[in-house]
Residue frames as a rotation matrix with the C-alpha (Angstrom) as fourth column:
UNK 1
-0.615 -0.120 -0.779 89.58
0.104 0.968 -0.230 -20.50
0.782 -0.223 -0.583 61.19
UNK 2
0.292 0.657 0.695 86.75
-0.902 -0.053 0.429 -20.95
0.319 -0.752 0.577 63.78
UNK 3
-0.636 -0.771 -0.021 88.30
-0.432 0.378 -0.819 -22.44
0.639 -0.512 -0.574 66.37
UNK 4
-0.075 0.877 0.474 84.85
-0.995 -0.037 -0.089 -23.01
-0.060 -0.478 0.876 68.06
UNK 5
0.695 0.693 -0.193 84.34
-0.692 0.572 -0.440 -25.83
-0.195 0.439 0.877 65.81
UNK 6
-0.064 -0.827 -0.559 87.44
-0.587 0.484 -0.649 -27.44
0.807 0.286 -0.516 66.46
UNK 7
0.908 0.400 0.125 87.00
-0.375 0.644 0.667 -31.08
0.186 -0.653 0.734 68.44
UNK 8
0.581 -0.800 0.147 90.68
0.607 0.547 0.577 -32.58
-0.542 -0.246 0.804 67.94
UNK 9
0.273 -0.829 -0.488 94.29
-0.917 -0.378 0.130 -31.60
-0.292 0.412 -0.863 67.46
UNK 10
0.998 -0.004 0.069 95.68
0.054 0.678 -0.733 -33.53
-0.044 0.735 0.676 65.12
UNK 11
0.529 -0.814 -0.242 100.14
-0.774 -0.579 0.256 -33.91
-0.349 0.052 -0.936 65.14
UNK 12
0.714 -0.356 -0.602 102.44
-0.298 0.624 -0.722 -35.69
0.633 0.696 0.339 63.23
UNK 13
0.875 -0.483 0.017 105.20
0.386 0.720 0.576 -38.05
-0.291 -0.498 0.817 64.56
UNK 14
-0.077 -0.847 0.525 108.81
0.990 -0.004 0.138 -37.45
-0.115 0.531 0.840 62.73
UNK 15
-0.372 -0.128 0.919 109.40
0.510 -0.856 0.087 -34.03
0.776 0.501 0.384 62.58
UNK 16
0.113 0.742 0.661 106.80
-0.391 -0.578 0.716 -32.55
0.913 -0.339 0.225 65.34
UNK 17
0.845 -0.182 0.503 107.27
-0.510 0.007 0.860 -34.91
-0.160 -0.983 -0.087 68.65
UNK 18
0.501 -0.738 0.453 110.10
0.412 0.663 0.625 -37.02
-0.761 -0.126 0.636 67.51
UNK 19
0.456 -0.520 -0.722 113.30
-0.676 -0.730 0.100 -35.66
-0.579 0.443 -0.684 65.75
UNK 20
0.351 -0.273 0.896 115.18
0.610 0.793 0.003 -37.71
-0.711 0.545 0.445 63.24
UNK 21
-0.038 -0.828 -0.560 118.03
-0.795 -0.315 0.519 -37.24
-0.606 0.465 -0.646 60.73
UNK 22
0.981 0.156 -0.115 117.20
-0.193 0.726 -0.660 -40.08
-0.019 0.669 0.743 57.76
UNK 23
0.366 -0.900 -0.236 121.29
-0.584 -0.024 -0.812 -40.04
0.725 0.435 -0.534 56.73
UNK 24
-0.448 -0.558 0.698 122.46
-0.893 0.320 -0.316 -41.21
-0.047 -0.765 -0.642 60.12
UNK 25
0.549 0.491 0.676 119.87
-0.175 0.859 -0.481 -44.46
-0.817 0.146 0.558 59.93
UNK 26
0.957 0.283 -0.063 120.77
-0.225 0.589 -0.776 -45.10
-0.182 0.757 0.627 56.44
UNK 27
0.462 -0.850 -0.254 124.51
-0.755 -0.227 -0.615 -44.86
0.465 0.475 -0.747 56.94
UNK 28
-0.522 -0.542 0.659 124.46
-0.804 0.569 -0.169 -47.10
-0.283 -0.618 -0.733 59.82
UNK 29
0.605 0.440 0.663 122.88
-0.198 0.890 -0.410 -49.50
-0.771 0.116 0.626 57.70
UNK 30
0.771 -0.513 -0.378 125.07
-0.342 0.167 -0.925 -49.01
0.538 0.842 -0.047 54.70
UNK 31
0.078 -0.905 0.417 127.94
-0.924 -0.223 -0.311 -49.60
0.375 -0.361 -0.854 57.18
UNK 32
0.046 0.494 0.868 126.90
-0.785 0.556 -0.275 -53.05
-0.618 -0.669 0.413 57.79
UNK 33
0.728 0.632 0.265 126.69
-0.191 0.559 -0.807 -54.04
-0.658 0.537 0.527 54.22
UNK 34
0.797 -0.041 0.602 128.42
0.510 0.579 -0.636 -55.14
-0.323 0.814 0.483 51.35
UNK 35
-0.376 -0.589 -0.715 131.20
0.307 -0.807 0.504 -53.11
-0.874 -0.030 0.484 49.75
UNK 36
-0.773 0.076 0.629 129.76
0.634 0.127 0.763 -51.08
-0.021 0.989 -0.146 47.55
UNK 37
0.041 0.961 -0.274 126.58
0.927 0.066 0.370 -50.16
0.374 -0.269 -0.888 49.57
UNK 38
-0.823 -0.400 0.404 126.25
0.176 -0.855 -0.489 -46.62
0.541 -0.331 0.773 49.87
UNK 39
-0.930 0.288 -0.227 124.07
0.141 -0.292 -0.946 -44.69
-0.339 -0.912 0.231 51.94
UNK 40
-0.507 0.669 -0.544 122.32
-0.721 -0.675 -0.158 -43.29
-0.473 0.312 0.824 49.37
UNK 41
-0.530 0.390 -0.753 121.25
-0.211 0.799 0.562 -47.00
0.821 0.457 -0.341 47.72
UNK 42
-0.861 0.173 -0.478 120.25
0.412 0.787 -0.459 -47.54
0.297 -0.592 -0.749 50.91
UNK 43
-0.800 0.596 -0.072 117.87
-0.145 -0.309 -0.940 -44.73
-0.583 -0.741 0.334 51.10
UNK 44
-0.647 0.422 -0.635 116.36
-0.717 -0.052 0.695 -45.89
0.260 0.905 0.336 48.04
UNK 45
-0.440 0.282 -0.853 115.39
0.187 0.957 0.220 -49.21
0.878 -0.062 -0.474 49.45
UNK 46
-0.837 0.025 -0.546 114.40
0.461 -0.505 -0.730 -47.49
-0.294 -0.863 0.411 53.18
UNK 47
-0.946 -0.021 -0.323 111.90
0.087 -0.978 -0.190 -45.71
-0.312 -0.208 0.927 51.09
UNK 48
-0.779 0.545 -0.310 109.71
0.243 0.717 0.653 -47.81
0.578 0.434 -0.691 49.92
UNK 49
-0.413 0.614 0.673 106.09
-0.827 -0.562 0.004 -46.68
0.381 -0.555 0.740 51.31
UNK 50
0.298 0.323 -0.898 105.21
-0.082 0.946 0.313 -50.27
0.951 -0.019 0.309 51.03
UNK 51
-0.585 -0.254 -0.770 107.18
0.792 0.028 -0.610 -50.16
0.177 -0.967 0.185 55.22
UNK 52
-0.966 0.252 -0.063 104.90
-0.055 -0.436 -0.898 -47.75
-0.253 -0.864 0.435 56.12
UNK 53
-0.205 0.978 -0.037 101.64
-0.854 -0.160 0.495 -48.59
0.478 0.133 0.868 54.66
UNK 54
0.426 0.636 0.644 102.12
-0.898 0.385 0.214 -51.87
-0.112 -0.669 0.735 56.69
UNK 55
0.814 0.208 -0.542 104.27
-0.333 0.932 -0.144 -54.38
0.475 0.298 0.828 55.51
UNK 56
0.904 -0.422 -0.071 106.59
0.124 0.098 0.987 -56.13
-0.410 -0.901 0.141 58.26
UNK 57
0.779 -0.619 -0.102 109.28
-0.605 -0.785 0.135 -54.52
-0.164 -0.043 -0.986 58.91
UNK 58
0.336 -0.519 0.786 111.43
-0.368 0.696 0.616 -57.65
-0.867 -0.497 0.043 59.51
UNK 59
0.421 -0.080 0.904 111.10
0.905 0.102 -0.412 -58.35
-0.060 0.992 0.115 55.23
UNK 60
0.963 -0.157 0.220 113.24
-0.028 -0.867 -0.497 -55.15
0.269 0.472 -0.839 54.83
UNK 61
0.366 -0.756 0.543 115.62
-0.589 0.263 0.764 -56.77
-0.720 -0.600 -0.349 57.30
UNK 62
0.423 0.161 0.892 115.31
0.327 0.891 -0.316 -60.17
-0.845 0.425 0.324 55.16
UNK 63
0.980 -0.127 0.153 116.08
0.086 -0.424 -0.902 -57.71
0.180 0.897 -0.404 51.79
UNK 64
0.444 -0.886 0.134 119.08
-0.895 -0.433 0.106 -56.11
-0.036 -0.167 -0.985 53.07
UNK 65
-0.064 -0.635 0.770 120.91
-0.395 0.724 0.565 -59.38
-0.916 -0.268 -0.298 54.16
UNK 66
0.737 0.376 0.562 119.69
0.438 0.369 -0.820 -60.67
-0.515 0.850 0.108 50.58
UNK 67
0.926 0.095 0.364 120.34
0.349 -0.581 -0.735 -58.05
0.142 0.808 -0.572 48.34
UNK 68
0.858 -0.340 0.384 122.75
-0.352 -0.935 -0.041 -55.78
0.373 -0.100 -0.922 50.23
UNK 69
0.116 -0.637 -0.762 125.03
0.269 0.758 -0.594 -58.45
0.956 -0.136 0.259 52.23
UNK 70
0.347 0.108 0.932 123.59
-0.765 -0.542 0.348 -56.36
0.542 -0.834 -0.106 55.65
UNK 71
-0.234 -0.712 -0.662 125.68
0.060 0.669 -0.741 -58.71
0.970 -0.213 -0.114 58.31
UNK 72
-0.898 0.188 0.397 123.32
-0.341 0.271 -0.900 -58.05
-0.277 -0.944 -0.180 61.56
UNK 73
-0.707 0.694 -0.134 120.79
0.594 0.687 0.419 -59.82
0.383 0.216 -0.898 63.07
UNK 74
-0.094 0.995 0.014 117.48
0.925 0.082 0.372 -58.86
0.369 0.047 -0.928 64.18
UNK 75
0.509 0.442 -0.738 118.13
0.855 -0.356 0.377 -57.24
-0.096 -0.823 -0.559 66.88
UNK 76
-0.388 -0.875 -0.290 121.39
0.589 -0.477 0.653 -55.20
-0.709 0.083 0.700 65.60
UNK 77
-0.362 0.636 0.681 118.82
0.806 -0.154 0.572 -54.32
0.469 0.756 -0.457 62.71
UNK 78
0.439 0.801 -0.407 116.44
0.876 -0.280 0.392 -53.08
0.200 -0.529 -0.825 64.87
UNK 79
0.024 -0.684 -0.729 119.26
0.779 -0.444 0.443 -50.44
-0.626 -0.579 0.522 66.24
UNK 80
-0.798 -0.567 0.202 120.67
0.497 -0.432 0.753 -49.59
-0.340 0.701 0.627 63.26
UNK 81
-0.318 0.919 0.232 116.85
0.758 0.100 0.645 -49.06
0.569 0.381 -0.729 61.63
UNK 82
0.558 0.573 -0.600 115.89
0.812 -0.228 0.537 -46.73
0.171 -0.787 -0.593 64.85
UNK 83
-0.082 -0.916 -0.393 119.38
0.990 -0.121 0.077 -44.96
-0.118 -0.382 0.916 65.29
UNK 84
-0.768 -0.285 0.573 118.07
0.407 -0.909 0.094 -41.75
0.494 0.305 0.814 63.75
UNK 85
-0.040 0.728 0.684 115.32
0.099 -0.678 0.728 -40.82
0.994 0.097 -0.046 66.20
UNK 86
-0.814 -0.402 -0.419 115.46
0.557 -0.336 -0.759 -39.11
0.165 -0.852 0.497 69.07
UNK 87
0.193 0.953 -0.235 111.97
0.980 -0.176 0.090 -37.90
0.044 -0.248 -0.968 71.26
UNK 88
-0.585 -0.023 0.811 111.56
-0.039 -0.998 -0.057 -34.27
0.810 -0.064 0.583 71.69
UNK 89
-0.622 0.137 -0.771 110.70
0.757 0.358 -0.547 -34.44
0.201 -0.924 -0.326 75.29
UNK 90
-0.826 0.443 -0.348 109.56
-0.236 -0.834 -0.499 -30.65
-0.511 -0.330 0.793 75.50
UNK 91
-0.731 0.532 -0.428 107.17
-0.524 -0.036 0.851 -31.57
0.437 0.846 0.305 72.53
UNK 92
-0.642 0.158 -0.750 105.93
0.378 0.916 -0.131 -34.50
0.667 -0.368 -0.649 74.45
UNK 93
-0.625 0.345 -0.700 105.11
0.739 -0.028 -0.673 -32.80
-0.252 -0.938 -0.237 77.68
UNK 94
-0.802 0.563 -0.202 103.40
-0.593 -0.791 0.149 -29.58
-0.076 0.239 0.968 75.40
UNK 95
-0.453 0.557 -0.696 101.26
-0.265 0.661 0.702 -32.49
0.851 0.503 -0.152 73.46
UNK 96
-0.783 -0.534 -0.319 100.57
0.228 0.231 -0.946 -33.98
0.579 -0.813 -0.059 77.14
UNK 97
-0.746 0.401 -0.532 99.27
0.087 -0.733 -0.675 -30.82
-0.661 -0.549 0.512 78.70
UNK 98
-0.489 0.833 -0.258 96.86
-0.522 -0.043 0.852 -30.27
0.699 0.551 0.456 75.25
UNK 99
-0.563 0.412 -0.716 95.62
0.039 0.879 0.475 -33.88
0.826 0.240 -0.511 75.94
UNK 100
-0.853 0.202 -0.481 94.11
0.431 -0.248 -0.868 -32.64
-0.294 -0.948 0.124 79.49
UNK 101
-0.535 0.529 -0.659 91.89
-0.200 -0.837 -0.509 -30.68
-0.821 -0.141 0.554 78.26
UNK 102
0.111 0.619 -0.778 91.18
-0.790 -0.420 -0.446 -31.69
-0.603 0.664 0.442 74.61
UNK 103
0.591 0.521 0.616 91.16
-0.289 0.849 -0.442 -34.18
-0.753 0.083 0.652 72.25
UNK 104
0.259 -0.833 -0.489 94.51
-0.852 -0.435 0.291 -34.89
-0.455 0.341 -0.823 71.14
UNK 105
0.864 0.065 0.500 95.89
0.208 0.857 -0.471 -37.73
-0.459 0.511 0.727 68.21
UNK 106
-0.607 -0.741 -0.288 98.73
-0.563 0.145 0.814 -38.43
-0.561 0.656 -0.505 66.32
UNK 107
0.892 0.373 0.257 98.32
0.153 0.287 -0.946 -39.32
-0.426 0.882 0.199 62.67
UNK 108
0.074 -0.896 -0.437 102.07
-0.935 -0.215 0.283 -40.26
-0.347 0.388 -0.854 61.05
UNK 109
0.368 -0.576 -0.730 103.78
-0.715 0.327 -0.618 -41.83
0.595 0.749 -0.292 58.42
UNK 110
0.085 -0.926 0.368 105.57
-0.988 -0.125 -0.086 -44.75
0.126 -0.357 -0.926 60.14
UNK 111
-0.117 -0.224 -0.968 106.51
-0.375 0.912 -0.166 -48.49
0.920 0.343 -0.190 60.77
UNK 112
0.889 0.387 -0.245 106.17
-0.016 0.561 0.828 -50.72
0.458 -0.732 0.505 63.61
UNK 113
0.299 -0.734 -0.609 109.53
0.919 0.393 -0.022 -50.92
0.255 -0.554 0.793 64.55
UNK 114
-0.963 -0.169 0.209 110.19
0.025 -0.830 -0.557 -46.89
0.267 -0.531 0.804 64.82
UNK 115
0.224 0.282 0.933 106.96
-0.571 -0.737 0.360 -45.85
0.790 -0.614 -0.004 66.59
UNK 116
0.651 -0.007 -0.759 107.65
0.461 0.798 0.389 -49.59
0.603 -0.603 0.523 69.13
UNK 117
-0.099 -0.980 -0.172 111.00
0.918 -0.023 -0.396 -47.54
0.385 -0.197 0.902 69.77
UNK 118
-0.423 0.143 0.895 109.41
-0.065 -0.990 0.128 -44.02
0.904 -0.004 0.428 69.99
UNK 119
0.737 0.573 0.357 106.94
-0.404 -0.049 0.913 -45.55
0.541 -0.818 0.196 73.05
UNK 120
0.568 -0.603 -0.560 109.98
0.769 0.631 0.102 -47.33
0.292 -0.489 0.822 74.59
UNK 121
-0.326 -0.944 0.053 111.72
0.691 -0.276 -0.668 -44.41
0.645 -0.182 0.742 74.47
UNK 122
-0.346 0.323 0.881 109.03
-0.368 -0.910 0.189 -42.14
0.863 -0.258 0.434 75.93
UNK 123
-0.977 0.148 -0.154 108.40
0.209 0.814 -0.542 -45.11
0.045 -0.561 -0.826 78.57
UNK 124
-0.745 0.584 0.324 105.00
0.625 0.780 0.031 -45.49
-0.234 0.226 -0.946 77.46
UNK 125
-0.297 0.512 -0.806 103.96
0.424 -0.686 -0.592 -42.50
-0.856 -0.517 -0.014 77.83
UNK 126
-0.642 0.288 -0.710 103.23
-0.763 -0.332 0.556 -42.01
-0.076 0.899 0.432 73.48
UNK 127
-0.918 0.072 -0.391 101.20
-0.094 0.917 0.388 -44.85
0.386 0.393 -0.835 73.86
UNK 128
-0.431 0.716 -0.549 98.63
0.582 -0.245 -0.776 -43.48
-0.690 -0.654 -0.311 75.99
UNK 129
-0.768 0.141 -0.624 97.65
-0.495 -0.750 0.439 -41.16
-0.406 0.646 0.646 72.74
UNK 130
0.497 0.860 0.120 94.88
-0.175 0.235 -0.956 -41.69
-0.850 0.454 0.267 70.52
UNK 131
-0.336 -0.898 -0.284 96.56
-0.438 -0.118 0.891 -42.87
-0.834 0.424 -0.354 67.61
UNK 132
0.954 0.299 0.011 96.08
-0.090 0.321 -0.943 -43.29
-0.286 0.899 0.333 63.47
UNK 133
0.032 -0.963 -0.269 99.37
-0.675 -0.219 0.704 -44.31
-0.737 0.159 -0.657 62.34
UNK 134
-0.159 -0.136 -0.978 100.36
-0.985 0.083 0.149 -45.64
0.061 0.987 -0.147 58.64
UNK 135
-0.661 -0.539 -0.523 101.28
-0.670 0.737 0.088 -49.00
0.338 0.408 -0.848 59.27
UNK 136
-0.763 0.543 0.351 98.03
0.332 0.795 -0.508 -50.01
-0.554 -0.271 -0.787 60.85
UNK 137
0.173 0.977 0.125 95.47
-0.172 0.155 -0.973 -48.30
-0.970 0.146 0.195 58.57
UNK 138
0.039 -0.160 0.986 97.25
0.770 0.634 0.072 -49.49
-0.637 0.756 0.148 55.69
UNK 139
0.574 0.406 0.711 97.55
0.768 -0.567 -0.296 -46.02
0.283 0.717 -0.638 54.11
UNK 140
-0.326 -0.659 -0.678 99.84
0.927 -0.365 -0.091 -42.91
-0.188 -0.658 0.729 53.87
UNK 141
0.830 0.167 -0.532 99.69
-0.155 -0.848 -0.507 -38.91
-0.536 0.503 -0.678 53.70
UNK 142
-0.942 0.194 -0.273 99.32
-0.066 -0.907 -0.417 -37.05
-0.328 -0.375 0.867 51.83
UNK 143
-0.805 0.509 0.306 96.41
0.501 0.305 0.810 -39.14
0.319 0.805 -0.500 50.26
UNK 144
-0.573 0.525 0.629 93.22
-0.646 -0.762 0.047 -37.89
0.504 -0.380 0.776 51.05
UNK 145
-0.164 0.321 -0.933 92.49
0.017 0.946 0.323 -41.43
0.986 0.037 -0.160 51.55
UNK 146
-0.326 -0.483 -0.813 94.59
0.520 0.627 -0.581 -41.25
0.790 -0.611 0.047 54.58
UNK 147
-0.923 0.047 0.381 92.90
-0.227 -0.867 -0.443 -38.65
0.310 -0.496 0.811 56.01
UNK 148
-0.025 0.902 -0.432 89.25
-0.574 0.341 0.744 -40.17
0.818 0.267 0.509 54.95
UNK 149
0.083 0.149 -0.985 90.28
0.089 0.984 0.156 -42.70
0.993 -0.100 0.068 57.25
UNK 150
-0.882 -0.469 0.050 91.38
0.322 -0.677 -0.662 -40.63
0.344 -0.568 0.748 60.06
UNK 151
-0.589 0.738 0.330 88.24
-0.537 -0.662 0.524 -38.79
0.605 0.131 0.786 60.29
UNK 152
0.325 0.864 -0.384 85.96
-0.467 0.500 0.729 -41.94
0.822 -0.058 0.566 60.06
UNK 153
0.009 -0.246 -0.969 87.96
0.632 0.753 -0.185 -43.73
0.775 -0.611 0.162 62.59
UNK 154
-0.943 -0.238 0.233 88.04
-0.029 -0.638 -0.769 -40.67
0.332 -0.732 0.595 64.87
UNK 155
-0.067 0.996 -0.066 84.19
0.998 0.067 0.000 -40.67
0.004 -0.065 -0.998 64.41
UNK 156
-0.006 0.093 -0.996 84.39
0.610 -0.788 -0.077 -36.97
-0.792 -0.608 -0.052 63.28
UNK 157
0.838 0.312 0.447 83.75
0.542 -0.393 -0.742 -34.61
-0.056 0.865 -0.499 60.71
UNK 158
0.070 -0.988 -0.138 87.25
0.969 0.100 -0.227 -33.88
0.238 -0.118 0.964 58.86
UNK 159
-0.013 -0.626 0.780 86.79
0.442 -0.703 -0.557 -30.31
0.897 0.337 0.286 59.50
UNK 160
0.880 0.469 -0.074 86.49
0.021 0.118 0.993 -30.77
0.474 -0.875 0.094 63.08
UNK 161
0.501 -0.864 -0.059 90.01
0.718 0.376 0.586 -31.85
-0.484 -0.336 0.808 63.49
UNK 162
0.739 -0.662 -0.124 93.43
-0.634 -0.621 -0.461 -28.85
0.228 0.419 -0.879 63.25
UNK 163
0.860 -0.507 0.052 96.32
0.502 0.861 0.083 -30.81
-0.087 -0.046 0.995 62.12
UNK 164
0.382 -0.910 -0.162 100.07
-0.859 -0.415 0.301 -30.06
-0.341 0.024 -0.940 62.34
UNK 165
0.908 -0.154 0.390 102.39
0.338 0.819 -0.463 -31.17
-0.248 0.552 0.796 60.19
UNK 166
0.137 -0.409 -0.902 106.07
-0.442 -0.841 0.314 -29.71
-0.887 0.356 -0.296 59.80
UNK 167
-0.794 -0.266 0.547 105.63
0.404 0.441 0.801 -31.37
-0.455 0.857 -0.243 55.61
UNK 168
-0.720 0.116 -0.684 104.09
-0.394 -0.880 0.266 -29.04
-0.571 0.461 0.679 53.24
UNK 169
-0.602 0.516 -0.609 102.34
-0.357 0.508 0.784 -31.88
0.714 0.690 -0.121 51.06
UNK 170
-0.501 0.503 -0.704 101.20
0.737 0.675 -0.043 -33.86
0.453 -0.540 -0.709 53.86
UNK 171
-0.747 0.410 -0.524 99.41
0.057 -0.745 -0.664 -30.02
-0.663 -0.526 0.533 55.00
UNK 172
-0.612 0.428 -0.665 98.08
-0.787 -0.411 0.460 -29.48
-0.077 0.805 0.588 51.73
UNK 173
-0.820 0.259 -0.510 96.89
0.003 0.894 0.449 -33.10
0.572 0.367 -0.733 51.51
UNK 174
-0.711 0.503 -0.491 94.83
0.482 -0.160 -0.862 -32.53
-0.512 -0.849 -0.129 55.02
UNK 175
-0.384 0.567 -0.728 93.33
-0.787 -0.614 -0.063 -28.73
-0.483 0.549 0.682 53.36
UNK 176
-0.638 0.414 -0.649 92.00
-0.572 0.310 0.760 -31.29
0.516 0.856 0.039 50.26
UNK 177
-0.627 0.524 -0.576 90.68
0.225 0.830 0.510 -33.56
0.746 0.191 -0.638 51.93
UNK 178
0.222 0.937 0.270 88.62
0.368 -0.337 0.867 -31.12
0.903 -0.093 -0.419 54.71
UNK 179
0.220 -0.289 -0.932 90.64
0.960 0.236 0.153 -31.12
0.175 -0.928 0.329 57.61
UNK 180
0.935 -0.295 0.197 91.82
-0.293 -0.955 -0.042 -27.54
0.200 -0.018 -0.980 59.10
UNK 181
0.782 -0.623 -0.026 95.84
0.620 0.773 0.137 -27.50
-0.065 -0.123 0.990 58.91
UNK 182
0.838 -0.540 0.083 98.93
-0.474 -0.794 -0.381 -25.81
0.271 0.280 -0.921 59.13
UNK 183
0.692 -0.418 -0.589 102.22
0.216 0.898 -0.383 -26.57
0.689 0.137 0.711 58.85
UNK 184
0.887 -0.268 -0.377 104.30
0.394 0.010 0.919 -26.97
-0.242 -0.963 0.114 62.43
UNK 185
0.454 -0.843 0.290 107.61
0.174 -0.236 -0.956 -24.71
0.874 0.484 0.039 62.09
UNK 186
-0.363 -0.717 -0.595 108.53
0.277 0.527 -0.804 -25.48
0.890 -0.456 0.007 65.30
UNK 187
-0.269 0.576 -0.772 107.64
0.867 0.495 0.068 -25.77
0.421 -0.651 -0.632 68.98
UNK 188
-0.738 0.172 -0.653 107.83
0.015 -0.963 -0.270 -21.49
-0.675 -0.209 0.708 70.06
UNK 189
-0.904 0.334 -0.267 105.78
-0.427 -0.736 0.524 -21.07
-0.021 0.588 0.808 67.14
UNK 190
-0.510 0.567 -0.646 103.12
0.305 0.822 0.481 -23.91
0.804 0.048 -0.592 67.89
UNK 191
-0.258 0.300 -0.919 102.53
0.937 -0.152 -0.313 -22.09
-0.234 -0.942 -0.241 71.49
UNK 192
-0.698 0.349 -0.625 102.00
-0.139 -0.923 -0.359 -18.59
-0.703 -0.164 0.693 70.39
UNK 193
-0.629 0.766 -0.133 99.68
-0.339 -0.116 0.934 -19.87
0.700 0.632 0.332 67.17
UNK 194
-0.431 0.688 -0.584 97.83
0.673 0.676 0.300 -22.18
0.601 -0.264 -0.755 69.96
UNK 195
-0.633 0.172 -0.755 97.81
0.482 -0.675 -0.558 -18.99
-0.606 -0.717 0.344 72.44
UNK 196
-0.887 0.045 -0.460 96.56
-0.314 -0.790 0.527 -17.04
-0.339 0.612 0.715 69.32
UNK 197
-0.579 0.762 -0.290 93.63
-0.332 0.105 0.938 -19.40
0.745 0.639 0.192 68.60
UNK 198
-0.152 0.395 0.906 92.82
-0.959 -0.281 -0.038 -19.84
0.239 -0.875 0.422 72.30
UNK 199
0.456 0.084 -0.886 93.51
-0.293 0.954 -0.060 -23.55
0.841 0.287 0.460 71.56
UNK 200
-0.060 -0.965 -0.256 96.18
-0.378 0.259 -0.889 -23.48
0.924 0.044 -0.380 74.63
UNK 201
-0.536 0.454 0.711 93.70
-0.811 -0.045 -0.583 -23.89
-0.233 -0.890 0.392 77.69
């Protein structure tokens, strides 16, 4: 890897600065619904990429109460929808310190209503990023699409950019489509690879 020729870090949302447990979301939605409604129906319907490539969240709300016999409103939604993520503050302030110095982005998988909750919870301070994020370019990893788009919208040449990812496809997907990548196995090991490619200054 020739770090020379690296212009941006590249990190994923869910997994990398924000933690999250999928079960706990989908149980406090199943717990809302219908008898009958298990978690696991619910993670079926939760999974739809079609909420993160952009379509409003609020129609997933609209399903549930339909389909499922989900018994809050909007706002109880919202909660219940959000309930499994939880910032990684240390991550934050590592990501932060990069951004001083270099040219730092997020590029994740996600919906309007969990990253709305991720900057609320970081009081604004994830919003100040440079950000590519599913639900607004209408695309997810690991396509190479989504990467294609990444790039061009960065204004950069994909192997310019070293992404982190702690999902194995969504690494590989990066590698195909030009990008340098590896996949994030947690925050000790993210500082001694960044120390190790002189990335950390």
């Amino acid at each position: 890897m020739s770090t020379r020729d690296i212009h941006a870090l590249v990190f994923d949302l869910g997994g990398v600065i924000v933690d999250h447990d999928n079960t706990v979301m989908h149980r406090a939605l199943a717990a809302r619904c219908r008898a009958g409604w298990t978690a696991g129906q619910i993670a079926e319907v939760t999974a739809d990429a079609l909420w993160g490539a952009g379509r409003p969240v609020a129609q997933l709300h609209e399903a549930l109460r339909r389909d499922a016999g989900y018994d809050g409103d909007r706002a109880e939604f919202t909660r219940d929808f959000c309930c499994h993520l939880s910032l990684n503050h240390s991550m934050l302030v590592l990501v932060e310190r990069l951004a001083v110095r270099r040219r730092v982005m997020i590029f994740s998988n996600t919906n309007e209503a969990h990253w709305e909750s991720q900057v609320a919870a970081s009081a604004g301070r994830l919003g100040a990023f440079e950000r590519h994020l599913s639900f607004e370019i209408g695309c997810l990893k690991p396509s190479p699409e989504a990467f294609a788009i990444v790039a061009r919208r960065a204004g950069l040449a994909p192997g310019a950019m070293l992404f982190f990812d702690d999902v194995a496809a969504n690494v590989e997907g990066a590698l195909r489509a030009g990008f340098q990548a590896e996949l994030f196995k947690g925050e000790t090991r993210l500082r001694d690879r960044l120390i190790e490619l002189g990335l950390d200054r």
